[in-house]
NUVEXVEX-602288 format. One record per residue: residue number from 1; x, y, z of N, C-alpha, C in turn. Coordinates in pm, whole numbers, padded with zeros to 5 digits. Layout:
<nodes>
@resi: NUM, nu: X, nv: Y, nw: Z, cau: X, cav: Y, caw: Z, cu: X, cv: Y, cw: Z
...
</nodes>
This chain:
<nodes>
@resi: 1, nu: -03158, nv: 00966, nw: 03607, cau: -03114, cav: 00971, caw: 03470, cu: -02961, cv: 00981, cw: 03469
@resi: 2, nu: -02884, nv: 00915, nw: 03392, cau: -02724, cav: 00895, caw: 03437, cu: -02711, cv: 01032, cw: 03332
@resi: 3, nu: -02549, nv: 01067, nw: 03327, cau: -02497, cav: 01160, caw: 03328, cu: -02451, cv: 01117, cw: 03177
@resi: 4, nu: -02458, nv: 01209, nw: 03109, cau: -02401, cav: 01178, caw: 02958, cu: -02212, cv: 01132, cw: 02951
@resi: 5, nu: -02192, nv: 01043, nw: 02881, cau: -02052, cav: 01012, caw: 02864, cu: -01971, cv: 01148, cw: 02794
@resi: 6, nu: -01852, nv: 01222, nw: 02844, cau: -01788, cav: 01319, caw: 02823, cu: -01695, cv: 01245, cw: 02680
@resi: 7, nu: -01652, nv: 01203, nw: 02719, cau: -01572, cav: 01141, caw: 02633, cu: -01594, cv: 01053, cw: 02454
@resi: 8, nu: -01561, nv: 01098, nw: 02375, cau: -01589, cav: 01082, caw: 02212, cu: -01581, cv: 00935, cw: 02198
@resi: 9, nu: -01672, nv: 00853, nw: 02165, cau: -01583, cav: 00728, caw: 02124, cu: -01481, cv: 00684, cw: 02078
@resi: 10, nu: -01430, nv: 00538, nw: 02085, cau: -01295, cav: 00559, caw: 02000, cu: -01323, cv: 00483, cw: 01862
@resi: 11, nu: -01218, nv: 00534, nw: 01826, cau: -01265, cav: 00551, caw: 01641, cu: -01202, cv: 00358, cw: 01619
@resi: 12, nu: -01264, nv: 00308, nw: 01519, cau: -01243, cav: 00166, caw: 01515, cu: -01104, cv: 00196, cw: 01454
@resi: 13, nu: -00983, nv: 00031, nw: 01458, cau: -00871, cav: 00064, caw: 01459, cu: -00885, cv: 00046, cw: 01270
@resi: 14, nu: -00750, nv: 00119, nw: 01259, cau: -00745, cav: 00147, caw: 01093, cu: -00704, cv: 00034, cw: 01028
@resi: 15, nu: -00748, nv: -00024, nw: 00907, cau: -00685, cav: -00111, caw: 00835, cu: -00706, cv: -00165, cw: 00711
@resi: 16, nu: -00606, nv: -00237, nw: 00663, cau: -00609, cav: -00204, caw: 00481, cu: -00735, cv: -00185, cw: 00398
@resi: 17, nu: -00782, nv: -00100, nw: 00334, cau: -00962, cav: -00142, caw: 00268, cu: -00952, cv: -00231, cw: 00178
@resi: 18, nu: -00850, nv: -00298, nw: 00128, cau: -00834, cav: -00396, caw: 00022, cu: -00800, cv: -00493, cw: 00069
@resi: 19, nu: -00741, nv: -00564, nw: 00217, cau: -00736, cav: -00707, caw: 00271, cu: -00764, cv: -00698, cw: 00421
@resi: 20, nu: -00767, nv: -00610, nw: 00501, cau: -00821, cav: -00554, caw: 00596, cu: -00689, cv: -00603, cw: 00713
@resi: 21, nu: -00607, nv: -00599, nw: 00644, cau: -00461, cav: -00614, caw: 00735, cu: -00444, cv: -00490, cw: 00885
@resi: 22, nu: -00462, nv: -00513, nw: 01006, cau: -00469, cav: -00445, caw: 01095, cu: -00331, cv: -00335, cw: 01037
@resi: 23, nu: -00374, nv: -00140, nw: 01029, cau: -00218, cav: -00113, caw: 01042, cu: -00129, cv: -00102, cw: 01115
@resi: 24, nu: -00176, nv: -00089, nw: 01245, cau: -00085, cav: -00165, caw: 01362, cu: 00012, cv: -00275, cw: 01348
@resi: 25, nu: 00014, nv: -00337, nw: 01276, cau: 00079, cav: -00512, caw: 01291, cu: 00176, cv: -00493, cw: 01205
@resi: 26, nu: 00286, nv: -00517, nw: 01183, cau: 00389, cav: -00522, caw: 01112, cu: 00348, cv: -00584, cw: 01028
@resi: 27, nu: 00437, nv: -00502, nw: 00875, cau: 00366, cav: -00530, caw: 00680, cu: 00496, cv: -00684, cw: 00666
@resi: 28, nu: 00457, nv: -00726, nw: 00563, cau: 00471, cav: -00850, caw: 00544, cu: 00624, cv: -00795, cw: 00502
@resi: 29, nu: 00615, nv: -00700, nw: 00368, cau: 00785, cav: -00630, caw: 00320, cu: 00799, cv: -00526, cw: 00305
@resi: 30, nu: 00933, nv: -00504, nw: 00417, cau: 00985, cav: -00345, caw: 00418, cu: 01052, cv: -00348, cw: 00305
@resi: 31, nu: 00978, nv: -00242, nw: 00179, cau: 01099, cav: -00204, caw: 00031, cu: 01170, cv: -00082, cw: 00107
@resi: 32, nu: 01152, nv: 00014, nw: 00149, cau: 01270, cav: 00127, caw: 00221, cu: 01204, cv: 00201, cw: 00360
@resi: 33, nu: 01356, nv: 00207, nw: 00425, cau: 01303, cav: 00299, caw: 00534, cu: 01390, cv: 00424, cw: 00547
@resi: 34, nu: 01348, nv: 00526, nw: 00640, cau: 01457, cav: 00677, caw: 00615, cu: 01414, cv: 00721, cw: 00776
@resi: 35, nu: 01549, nv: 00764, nw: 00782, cau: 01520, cav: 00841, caw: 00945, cu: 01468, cv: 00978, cw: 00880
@resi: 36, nu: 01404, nv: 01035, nw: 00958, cau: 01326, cav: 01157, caw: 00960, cu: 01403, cv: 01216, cw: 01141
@resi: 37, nu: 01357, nv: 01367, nw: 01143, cau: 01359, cav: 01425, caw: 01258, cu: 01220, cv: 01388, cw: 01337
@resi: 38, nu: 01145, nv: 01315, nw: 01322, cau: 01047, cav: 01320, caw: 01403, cu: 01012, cv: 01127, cw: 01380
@resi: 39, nu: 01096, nv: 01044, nw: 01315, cau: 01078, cav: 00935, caw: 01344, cu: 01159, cv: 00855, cw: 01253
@resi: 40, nu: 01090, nv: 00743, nw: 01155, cau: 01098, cav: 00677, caw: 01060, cu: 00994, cv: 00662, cw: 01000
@resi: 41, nu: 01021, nv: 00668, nw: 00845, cau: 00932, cav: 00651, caw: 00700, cu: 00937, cv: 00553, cw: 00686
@resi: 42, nu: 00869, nv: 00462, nw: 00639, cau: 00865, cav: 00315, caw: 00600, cu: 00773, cv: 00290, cw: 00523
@resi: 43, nu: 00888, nv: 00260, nw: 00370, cau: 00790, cav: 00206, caw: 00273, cu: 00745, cv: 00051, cw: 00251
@resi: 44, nu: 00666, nv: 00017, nw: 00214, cau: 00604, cav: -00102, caw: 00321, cu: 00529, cv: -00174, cw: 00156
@resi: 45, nu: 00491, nv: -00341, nw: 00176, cau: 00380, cav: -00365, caw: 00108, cu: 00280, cv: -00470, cw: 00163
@resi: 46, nu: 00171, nv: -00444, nw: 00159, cau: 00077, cav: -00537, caw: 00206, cu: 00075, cv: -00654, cw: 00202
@resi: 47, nu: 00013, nv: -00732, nw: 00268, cau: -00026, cav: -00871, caw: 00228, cu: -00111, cv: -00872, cw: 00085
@resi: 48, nu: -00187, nv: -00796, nw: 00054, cau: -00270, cav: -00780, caw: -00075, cu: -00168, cv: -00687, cw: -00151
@resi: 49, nu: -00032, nv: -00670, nw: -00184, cau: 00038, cav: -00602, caw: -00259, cu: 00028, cv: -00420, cw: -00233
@resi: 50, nu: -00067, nv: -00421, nw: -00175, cau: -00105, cav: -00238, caw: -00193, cu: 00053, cv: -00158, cw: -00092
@resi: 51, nu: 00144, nv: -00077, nw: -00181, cau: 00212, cav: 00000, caw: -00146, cu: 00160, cv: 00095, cw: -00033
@resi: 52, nu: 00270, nv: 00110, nw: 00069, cau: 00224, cav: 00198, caw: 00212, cu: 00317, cv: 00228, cw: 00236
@resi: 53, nu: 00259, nv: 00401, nw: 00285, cau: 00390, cav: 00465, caw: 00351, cu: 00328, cv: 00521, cw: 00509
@resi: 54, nu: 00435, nv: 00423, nw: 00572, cau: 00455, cav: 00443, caw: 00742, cu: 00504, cv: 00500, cw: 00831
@resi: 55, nu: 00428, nv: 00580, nw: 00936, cau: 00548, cav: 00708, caw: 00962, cu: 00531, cv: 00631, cw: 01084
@resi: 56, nu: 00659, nv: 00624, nw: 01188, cau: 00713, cav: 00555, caw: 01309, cu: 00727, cv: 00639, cw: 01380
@resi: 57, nu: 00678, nv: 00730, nw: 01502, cau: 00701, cav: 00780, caw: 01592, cu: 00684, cv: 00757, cw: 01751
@resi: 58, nu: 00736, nv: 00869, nw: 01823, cau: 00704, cav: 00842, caw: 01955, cu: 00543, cv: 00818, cw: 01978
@resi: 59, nu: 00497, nv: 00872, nw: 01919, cau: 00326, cav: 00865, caw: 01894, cu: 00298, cv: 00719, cw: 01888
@resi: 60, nu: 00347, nv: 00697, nw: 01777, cau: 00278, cav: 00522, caw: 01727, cu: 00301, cv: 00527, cw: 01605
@resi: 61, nu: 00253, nv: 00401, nw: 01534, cau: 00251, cav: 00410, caw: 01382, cu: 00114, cv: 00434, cw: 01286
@resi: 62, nu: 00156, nv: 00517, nw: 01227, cau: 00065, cav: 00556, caw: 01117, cu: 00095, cv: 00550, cw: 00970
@resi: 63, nu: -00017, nv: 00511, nw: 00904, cau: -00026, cav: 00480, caw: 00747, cu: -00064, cv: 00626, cw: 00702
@resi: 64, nu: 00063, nv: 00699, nw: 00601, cau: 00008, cav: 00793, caw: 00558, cu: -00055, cv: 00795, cw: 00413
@resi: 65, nu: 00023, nv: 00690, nw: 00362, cau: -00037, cav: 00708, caw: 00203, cu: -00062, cv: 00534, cw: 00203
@resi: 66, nu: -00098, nv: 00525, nw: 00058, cau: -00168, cav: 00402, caw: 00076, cu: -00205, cv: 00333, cw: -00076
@resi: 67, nu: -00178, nv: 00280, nw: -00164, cau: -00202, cav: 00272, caw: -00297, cu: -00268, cv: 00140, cw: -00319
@resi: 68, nu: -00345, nv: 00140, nw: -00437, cau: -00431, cav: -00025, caw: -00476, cu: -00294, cv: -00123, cw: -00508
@resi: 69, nu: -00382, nv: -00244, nw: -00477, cau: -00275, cav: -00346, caw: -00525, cu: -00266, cv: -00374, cw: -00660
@resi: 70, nu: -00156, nv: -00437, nw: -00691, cau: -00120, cav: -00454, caw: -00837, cu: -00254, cv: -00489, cw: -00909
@resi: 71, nu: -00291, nv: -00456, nw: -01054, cau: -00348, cav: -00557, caw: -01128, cu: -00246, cv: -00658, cw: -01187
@resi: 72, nu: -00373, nv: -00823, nw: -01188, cau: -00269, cav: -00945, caw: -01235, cu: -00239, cv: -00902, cw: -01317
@resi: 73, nu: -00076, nv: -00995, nw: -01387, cau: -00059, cav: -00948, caw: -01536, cu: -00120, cv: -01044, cw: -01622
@resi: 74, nu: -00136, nv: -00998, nw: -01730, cau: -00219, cav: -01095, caw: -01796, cu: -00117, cv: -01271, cw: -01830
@resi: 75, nu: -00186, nv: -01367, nw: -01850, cau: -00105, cav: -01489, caw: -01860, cu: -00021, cv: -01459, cw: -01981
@resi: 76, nu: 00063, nv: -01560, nw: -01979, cau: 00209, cav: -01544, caw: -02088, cu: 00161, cv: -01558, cw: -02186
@resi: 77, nu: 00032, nv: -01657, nw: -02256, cau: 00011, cav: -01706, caw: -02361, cu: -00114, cv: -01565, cw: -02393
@resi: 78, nu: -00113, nv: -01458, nw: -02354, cau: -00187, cav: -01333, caw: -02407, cu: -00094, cv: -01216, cw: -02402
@resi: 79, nu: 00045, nv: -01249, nw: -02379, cau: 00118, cav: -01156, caw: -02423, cu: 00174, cv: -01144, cw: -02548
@resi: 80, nu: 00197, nv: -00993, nw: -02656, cau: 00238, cav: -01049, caw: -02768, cu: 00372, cv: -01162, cw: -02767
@resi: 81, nu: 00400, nv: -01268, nw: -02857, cau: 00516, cav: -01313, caw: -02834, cu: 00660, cv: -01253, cw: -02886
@resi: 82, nu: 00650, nv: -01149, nw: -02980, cau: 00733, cav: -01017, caw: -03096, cu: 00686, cv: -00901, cw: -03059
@resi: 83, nu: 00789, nv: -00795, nw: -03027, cau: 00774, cav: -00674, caw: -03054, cu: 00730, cv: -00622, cw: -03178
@resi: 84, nu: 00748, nv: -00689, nw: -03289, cau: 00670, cav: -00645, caw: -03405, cu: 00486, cv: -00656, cw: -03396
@resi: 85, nu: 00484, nv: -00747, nw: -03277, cau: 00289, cav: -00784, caw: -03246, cu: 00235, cv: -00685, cw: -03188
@resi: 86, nu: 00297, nv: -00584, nw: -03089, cau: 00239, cav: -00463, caw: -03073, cu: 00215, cv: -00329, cw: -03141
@resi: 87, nu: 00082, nv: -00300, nw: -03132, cau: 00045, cav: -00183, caw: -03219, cu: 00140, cv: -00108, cw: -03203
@resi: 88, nu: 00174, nv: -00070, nw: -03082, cau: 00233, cav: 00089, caw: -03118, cu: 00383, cv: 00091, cw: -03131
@resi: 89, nu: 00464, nv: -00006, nw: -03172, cau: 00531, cav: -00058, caw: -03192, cu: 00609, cv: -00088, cw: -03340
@resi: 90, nu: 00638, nv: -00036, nw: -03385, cau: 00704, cav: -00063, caw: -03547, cu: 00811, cv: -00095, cw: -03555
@resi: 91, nu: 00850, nv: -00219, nw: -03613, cau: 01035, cav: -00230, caw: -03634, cu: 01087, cv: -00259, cw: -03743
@resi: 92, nu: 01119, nv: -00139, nw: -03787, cau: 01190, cav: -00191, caw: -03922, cu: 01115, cv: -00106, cw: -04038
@resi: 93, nu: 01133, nv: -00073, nw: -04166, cau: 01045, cav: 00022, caw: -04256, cu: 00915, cv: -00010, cw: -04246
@resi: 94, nu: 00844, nv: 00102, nw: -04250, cau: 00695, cav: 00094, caw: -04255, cu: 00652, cv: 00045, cw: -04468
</nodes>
């Protein structure tokens, strides 16, 4: 009878839940980065738009935060075309 494996499996590698972009792999656009005492922050955006924040260390890189991607905006021809067309919006005497 063999000997049980000591060792934990390894955990599958991490990556976006909204386009499944490996987080290992360098993000498509760095919006900011900041030295830290223990590495670099890097604010990042997906291939699917979703905002990420990347911490760079001697360790490796890790995704600490992580946000949904944009909703579309709606097309031009369903936007009001006047600020007077939005409800909450008044211009001028009621």
């Amino acid at each position: 009878m063999p000997a049980a494996s000591a060792q934990p499996p390894e955990p599958a590698a991490a990556a976006c839940p909204y386009c499944g972009w490996p987080d290992g792999e360098p993000a498509p656009a760095v919006v900011s980065e900041h030295r830290t005492a223990r590495g670099l922050t890097v604010w990042t955006r997906c291939w699917c738009g979703s905002l990420q924040v990347r911490q760079l260390t001697a360790a490796g890189i890790r995704v600490s935060a992580r946000g949904r991607p944009a909703e579309p905006r709606p097309a031009a021809s369903a936007r009001p075309e006047r600020a007077q067309d939005v409800g909450s919006c008044r211009l001028g005497p009621s």
